[in-house]
C-alpha positions as CSV (number, residue, x, y, z in Angstrom):
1,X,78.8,-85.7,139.1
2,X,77.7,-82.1,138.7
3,X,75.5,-81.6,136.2
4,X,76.0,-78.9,133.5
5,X,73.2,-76.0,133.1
6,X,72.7,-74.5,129.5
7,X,70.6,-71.9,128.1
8,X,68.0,-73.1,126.1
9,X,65.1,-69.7,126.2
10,X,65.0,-65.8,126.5
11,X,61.9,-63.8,127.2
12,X,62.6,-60.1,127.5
13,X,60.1,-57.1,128.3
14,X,62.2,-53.8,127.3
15,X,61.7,-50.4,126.8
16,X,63.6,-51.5,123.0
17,X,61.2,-54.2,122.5
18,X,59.9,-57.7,124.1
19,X,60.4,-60.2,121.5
20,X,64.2,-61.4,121.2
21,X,64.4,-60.5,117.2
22,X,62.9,-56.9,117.8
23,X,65.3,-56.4,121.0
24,X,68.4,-58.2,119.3
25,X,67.7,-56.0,115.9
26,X,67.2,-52.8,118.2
27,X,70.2,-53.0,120.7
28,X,73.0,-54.0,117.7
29,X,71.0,-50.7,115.8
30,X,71.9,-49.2,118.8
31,X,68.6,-47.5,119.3
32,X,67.9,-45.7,123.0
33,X,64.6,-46.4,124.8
34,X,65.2,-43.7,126.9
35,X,62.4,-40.7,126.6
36,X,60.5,-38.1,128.6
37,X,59.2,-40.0,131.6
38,X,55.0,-40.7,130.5
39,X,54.3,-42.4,133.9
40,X,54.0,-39.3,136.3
41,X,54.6,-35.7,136.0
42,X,58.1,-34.4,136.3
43,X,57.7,-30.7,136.2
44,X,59.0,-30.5,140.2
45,X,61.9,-32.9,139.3
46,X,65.1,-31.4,138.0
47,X,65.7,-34.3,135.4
48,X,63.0,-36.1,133.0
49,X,64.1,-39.1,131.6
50,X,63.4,-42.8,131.9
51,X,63.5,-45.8,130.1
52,X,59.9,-47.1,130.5
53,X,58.2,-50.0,128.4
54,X,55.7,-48.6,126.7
55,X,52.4,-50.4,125.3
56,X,52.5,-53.1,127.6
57,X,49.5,-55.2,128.6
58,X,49.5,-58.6,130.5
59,X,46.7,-58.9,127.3
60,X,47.2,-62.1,125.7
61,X,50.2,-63.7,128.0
62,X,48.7,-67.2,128.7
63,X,48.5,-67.9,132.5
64,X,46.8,-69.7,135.1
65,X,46.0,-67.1,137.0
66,X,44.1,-63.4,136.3
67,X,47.1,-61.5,135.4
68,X,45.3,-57.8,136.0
69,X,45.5,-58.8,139.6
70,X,49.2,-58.7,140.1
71,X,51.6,-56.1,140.0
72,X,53.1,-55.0,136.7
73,X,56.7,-56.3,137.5
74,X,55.2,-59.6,138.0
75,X,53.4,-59.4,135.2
76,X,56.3,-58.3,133.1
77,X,58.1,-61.6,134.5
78,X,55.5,-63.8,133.8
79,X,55.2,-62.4,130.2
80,X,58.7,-62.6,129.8
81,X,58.9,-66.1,131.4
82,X,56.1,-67.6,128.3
83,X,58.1,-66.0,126.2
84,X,61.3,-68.0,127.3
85,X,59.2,-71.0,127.5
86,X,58.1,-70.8,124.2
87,X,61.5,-70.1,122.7
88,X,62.5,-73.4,124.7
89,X,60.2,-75.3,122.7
90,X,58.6,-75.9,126.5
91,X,54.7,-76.4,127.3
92,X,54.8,-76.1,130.8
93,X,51.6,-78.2,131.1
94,X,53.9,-81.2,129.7
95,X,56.4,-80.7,132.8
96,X,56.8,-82.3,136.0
97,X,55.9,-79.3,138.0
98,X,58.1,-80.7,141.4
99,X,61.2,-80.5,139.6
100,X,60.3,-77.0,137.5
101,X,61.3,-73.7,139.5
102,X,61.9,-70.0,140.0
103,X,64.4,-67.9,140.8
104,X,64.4,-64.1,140.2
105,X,65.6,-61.0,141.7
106,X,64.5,-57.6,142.0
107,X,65.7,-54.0,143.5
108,X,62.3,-52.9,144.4
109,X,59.9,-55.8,144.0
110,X,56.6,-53.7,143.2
111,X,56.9,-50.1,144.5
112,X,53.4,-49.1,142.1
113,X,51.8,-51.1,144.8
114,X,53.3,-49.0,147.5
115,X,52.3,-46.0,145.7
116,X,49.1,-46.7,145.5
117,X,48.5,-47.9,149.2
118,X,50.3,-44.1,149.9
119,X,48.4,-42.1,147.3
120,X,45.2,-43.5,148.9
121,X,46.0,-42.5,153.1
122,X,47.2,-39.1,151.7
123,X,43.7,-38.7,150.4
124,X,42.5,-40.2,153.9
125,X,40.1,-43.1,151.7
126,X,41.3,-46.4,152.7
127,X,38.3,-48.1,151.5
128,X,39.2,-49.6,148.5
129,X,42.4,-51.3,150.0
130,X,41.7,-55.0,150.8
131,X,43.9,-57.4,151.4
132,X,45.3,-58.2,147.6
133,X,46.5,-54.9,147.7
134,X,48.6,-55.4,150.7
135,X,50.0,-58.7,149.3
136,X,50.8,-58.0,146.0
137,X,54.0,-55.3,146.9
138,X,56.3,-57.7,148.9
139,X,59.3,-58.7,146.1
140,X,58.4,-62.0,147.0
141,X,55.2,-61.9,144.8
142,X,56.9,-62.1,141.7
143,X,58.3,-65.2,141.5
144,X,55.2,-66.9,143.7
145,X,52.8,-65.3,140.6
146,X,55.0,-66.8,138.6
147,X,55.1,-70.1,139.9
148,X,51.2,-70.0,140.1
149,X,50.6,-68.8,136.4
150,X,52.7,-71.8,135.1
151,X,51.2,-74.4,137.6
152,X,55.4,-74.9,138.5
153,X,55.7,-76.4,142.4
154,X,59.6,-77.2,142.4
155,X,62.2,-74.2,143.8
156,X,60.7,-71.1,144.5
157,X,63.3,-68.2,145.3
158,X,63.4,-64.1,145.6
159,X,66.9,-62.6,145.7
160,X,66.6,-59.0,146.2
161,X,70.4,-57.8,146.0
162,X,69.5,-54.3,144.3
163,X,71.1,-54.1,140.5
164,X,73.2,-57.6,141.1
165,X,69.9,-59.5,141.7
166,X,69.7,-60.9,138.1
167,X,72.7,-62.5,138.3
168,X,72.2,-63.9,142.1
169,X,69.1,-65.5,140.3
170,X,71.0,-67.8,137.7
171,X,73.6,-68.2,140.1
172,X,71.2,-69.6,142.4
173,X,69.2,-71.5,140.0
174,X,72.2,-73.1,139.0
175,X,72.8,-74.5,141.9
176,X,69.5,-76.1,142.1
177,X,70.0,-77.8,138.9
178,X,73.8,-78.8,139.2
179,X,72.7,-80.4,142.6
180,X,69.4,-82.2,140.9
181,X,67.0,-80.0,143.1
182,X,65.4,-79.2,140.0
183,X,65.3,-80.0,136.1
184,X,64.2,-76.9,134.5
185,X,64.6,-73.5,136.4
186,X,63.3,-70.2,135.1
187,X,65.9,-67.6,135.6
188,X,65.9,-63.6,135.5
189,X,64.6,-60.3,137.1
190,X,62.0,-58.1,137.0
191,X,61.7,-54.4,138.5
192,X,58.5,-51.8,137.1
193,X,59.4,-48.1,136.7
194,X,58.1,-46.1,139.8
195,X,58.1,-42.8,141.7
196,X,59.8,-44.3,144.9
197,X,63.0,-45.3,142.6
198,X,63.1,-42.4,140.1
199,X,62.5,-40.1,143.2
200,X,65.4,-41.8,145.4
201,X,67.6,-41.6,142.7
202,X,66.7,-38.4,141.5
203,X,67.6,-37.2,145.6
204,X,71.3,-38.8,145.2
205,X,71.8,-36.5,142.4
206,X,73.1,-39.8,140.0
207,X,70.2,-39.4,137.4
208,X,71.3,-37.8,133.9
209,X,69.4,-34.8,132.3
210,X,69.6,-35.6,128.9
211,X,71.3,-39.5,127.8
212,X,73.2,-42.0,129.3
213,X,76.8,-42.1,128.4
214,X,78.9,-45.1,130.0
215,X,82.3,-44.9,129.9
216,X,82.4,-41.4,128.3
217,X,84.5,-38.2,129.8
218,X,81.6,-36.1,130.0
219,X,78.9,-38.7,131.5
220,X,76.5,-37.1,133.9
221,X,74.8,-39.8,135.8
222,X,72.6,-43.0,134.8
223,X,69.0,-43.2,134.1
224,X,66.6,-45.1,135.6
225,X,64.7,-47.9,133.6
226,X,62.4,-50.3,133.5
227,X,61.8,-54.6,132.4
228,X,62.6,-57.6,132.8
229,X,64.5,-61.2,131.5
230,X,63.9,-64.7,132.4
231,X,66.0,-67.4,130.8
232,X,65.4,-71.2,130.6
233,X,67.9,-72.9,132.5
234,X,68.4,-76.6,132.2
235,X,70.8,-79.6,132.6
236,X,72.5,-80.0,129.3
237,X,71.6,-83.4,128.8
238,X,68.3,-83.1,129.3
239,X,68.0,-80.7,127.0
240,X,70.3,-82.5,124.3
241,X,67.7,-85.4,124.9
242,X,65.2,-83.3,123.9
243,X,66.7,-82.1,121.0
244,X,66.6,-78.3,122.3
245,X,68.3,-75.4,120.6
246,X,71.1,-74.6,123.1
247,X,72.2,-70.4,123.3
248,X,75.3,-71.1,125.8
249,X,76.4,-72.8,129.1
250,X,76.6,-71.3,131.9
251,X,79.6,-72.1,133.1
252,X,80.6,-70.2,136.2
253,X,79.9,-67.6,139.2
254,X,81.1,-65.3,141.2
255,X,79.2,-63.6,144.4
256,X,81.1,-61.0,146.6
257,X,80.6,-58.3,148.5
258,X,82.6,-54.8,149.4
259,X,81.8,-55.1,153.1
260,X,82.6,-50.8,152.5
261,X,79.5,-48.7,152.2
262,X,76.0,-48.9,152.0
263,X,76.3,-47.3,148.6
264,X,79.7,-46.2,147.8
265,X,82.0,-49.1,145.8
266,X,85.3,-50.1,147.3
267,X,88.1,-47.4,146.3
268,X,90.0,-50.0,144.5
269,X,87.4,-52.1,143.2
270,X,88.6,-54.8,145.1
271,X,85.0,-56.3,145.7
272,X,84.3,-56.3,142.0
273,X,87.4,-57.9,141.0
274,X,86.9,-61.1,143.5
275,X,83.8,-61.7,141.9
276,X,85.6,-62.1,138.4
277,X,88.6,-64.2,139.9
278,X,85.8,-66.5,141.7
279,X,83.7,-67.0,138.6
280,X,86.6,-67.7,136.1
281,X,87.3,-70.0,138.6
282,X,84.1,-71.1,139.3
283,X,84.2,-71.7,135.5
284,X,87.9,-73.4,135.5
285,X,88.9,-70.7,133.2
286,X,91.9,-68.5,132.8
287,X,91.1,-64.5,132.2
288,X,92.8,-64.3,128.7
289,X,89.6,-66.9,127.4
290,X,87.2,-64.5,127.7
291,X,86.0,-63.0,124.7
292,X,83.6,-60.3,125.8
293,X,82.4,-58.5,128.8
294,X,79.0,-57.0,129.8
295,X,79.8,-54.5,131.6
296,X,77.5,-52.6,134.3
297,X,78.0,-50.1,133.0
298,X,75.8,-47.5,134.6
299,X,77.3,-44.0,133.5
300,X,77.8,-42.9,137.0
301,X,81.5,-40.9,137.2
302,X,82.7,-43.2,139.8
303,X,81.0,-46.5,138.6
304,X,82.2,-47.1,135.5
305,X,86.0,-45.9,136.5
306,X,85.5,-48.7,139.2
307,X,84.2,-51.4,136.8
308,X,87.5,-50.3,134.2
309,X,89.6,-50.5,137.1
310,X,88.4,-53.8,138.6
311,X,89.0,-55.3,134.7
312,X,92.4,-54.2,134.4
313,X,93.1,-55.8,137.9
314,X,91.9,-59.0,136.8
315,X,92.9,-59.2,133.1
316,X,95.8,-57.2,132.6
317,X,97.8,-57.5,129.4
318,X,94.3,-58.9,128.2
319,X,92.1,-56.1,129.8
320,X,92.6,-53.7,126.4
321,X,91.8,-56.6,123.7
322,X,88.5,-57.1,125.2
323,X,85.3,-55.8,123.7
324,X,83.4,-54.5,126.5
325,X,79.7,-52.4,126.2
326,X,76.7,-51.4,128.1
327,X,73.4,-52.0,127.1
328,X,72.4,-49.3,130.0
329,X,73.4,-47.0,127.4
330,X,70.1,-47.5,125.8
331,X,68.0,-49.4,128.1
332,X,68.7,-47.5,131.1
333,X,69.3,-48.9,134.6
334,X,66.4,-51.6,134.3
335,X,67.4,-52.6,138.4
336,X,66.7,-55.6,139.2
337,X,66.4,-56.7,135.5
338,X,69.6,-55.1,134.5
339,X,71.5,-57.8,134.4
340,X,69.4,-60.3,133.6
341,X,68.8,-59.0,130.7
342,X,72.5,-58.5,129.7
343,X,73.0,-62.4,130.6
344,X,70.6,-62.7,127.4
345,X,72.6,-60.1,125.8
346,X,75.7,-62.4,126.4
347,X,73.6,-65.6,125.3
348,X,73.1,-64.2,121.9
349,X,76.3,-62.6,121.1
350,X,77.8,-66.2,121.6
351,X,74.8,-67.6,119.2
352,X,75.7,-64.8,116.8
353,X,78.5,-64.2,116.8
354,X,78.0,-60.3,116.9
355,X,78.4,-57.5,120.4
356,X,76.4,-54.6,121.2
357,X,77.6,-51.0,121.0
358,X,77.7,-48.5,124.2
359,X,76.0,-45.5,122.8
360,X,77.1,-42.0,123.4
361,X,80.4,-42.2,123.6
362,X,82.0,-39.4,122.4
363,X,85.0,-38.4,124.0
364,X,87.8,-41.1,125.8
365,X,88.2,-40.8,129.6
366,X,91.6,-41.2,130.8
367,X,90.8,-43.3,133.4
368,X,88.5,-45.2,131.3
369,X,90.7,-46.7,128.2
370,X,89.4,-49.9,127.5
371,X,87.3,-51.3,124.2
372,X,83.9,-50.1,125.0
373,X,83.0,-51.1,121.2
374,X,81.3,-47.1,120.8
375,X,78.7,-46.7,119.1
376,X,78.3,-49.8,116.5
377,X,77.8,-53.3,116.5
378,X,80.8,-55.5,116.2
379,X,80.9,-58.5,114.4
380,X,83.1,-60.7,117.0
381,X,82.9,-64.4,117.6
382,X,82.5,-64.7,121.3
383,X,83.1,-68.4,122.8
384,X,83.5,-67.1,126.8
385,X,81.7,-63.7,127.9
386,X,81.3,-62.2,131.3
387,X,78.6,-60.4,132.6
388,X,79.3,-58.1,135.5
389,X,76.7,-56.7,138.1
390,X,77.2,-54.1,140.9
391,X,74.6,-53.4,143.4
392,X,74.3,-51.0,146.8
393,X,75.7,-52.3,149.7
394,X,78.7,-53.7,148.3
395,X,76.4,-56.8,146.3
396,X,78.9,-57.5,143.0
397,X,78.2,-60.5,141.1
398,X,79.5,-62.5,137.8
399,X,78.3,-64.6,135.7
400,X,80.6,-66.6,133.1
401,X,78.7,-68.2,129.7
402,X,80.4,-70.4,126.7
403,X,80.1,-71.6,123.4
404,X,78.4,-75.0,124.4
405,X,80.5,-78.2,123.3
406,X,78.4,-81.7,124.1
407,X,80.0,-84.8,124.6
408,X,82.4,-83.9,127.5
């Protein structure tokens, strides 16, 4: 029998803040972490804004390992995996480490790394590169420092699909814990602000000058950010046993991929929309049950027309009832992390019964017409939400969470 995965943790580095009650209180205010970039200098850059953490330091995050010798987007997944621990009610030393895994995803695993490796054969001194250097930038670092700060031996996986990775990630660890691979898998995504992705994105011409507007008539491009989520994913009946607080179930999937363009989406969304149909089934639910949608959401002209048109193929009648926002809004375009991070979103609007605005919307597209709840909070009891992710090279993936019931 296939065993059923719930959601029993969140640990969150944002640029809005890295506790759950500070980021929960700060998305529903719908306050932007989006600034002036602080990292590097911008002056020969036509745009300047970024949605970096600031303040953070691996100071403090317990781990087996010295934490100022990895690269910060591991070390943002490593704090934010304690963090989810610890909201689990988890000590990781009290766990079978065979059975306890990783699964993350990323966009550019750690690009700082790269950065610095460059920096120092521009300036022609090589001498302080060694081999920990050349180690720590491969995206597979992340979840093998995270594995070795938590002592956990079971799964160990890196899914870099771009800005769908986060949702590869659960989808993946799901499968190791239906199957009985694993009992406890740490789920998420992880990316660090960098001059190689601001600097790629900023050459496409898709960054915004001054705020990121989903949905709106008038948006001008996304904005690049920074973070990271891990959840605690485990077998519901483990965790009933254990008398764990449960946030959702995670119920279904749904991987595609365009097979179009490296970068453009599919004309008619069709990529997008098969990875909704294959998670609601996935889920063994029909479209009209779903309550809310995370939306990419990215404030690109041509994305978020895409994502409204991909809805309305696959909901219909339904498509206009649903409440649908994005966090990216305010957070930015956290990569890798992006949707990891809105999977917590969707955990907690089902605990709380309340859904996130999409900030700076101002005036309605025409060929964007759905709910996009604008502006403010919503208090809306959500038993099924969605959360959709679209990534380069045609990567689209869905995840489906619910209102968990036990007993069934």
């Amino acid at each position: 029998m296939t065993r059923r995965v719930v959601v029993t943790g969140l640990g969150l580095v944002t640029s809005i803040g890295s506790d759950v009650a500070t980021f929960w209180e700060a998305l529903l205010a719908g306050r932007s972490g989006i600034r002036p970039v602080g990292s590097f200098d911008t002056k020969d850059y036509s745009v300047h804004i970024g949605g970096e953490v600031m303040d953070f330091t691996p100071d403090g995050v317990e781990s087996r390992i010295d934490l100022t010798r990895v690269g910060r987007a591991s070390q943002f997944a490593i704090a934010a995996a304690t963090h989810a621990l610890k909201d689990a009610g988890i000590d990781p030393e009290r766990l079978d480490p065979t059975r306890a895994g990783v699964s993350m995803g990323t966009t550019s695993g750690e690009p700082r790394e790269v950065e610095t490796y460059t920096d120092m054969l521009l300036k022609g001194d090589l001498s302080a590169i060694g081999p920990e250097l050349v180690t720590r930038y491969p995206c597979g670092s992340i979840p093998a420092s995270m594995a070795a700060a938590l002592g956990f031996a079971g799964p160990n996986t890196m899914i870099p699909t771009a800005c769908a990775a986060g949702n590869y990630a659960a989808a993946n660890a799901m499968e190791y814990l239906r199957s009985g691979a694993a009992d406890l898998m740490l789920a998420g995504g992880s990316d660090s602000f960098s001059r190689i992705t601001y600097t790629g994105f900023a050459r496409l011409g898709a960054i915004a000058p001054e705020r990121c507007q989903p949905f709106d008539l008038n948006r001008k491009g996304m904005v690049p950010g920074e973070g990271a989520a891990v959840l605690v994913l485990e077998p519901a009946d483990l965790a009933e046993r254990r008398g764990a607080r449960i946030y959702a179930e995670l119920v279904g999937y749904g991987l595609s991929c365009d097979a179009h363009h490296m970068t453009a989406s599919h004309p008619e969304g069709e990529g997008a929309a098969r990875a909704m149909l294959s998670a609601l089934k996935d889920a063994g639910l029909a479209p009209g049950e779903v309550d809310y949608i995370s939306a990419h959401g990215t404030g690109t002209p041509t994305n978020d027309r895409l994502e409204t048109l991909s809805i309305k193929r696959v909901f219909g009648e339904a498509a206009p009832k649903i409440p649908i926002s994005s966090a990216k809004s305010m957070l930015g375009h956290t990569m890798g992390a992006a949707s990891a991070i809105e999977t917590a979103i969707c955990a907690l609007a089902i605990e709380r019964g309340r859904v996130p605005p999409t900030i700076n919307y101002e005036t309605k597209d025409p060929d964007c017409d759905l709910d996009y709840v604008p502006n403010h909070a919503r208090d809306h009891r959500v038993n099924v939400a969605m959360n959709n992710a679209y990534a380069f090279g045609g990567n689209n993936a869905s995840l489906i969470l619910k209102r968990y019931e036990g007993g069934r």
